[in-house]
N, C-alpha and C positions, 0 to 999 in steps of 0.2 A: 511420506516424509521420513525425514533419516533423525538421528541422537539431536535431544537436546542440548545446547552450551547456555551458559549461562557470561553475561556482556556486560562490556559499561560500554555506557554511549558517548562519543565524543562531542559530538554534532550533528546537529540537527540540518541537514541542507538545505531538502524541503519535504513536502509531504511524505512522496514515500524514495525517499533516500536519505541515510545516516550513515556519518562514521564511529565505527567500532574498538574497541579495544579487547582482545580475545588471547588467552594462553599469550601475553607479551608481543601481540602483534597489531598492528592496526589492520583495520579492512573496511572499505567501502561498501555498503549493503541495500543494496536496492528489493524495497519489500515488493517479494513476488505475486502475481496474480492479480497487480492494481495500476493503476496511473492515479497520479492526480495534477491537476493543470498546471501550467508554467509560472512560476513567478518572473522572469521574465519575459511574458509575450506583449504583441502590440495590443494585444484583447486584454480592455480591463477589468472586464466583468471575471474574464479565465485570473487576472492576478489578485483579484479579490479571495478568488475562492483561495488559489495557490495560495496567499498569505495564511487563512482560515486554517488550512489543511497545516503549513508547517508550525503554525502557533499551536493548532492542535497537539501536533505529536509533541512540541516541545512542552508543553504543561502537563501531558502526564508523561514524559521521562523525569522529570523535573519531581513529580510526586511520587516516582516511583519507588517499589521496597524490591523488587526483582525484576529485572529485566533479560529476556534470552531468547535465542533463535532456533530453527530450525534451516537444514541450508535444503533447498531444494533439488528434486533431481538435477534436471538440470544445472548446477551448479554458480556459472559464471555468464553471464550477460556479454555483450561483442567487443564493451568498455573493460571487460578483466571486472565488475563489480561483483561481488557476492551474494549472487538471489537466494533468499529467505524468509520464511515466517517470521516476523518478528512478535514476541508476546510479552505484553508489559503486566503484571502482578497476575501472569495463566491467561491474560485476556486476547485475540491476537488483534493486535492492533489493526492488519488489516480490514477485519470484521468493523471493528470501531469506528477506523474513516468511512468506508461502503455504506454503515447505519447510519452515519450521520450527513452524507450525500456531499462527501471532503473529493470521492475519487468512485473513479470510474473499474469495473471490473476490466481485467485485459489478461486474456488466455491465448500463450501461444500452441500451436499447432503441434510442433516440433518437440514439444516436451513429452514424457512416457506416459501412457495412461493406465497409469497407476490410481488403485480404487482410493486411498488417501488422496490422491490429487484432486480426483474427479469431484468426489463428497466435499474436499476444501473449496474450490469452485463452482460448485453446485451452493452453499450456503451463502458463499458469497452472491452469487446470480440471485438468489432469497431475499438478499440483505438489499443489494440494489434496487429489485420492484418495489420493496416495500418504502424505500428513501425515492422512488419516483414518484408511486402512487403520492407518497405527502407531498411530491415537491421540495425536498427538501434540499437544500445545498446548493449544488451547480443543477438540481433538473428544475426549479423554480428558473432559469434561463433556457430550459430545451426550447423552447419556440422559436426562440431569437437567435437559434440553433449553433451552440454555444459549443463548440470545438467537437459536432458529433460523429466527425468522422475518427476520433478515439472511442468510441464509443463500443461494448461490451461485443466481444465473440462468442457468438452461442456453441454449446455443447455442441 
């Protein structure tokens, strides 16, 4: 992963999508390496969580003392949005949702495999078993098999 910046948050969209304000510019920033379910789908078990996950990220921007990104190799998603790490007070948020079973791991193919990416993805895939093993979040619905075709790409 590349330079740290340092961000204000504009808005919260949903779990892992926010907009940004950076060097006088705004940008849309899809946190890389995660999904988390739809706030609008027909499934309302997926918009329960959807809601959980963006109420999440909103309460700790909200409490935040620093917030900042890292932008990923791959840079830009197919919408023009700007993929990155985002870290609320050093923590990265993605780690945060994946512990607490907000979103799902999602690794594309395409991106370089570069040994910070792989170790980013590789914790995260950590983060995940361990939010299954509890059950926790959206795998407390895996049986009921609850949008698993988003479900995590292995290394």
């Amino acid at each position: 992963m590349g330079k740290t910046y340092k961000v204000q948050v504009l808005k919260v969209v949903d779990g892992d999508t926010i907009h940004i304000r950076h060097n006088h510019q705004r940008e849309i920033v899809r946190l890389v390496y995660i999904d988390t379910p739809e706030l609008f789908s027909i499934n309302m078990l997926e918009q329960t969580i959807a809601y959980k996950a963006k109420q999440f990220v909103k309460e700790l921007i909200e409490k935040a003392k620093e917030i900042s990104i890292q932008i990923a190799p791959s840079s830009r998603d197919k919408g023009g949005r700007l993929l990155a790490m985002v870290f609320i007070n050093g923590q990265a948020l993605q780690e945060l949702l994946v512990r607490k079973g907000l979103a799902w791991v999602r690794y594309y193919w395409k991106q370089p495999n570069i040994h910070t990416v792989r170790r980013q993805v590789e914790t995260l895939k950590r983060l995940e078993n361990e939010a299954k093993r509890k059950q926790l979040g959206l795998w407390q619905y895996e049986q009921e098999n609850f949008r698993l075709k988003y479900r995590a790409i292995s290394l």
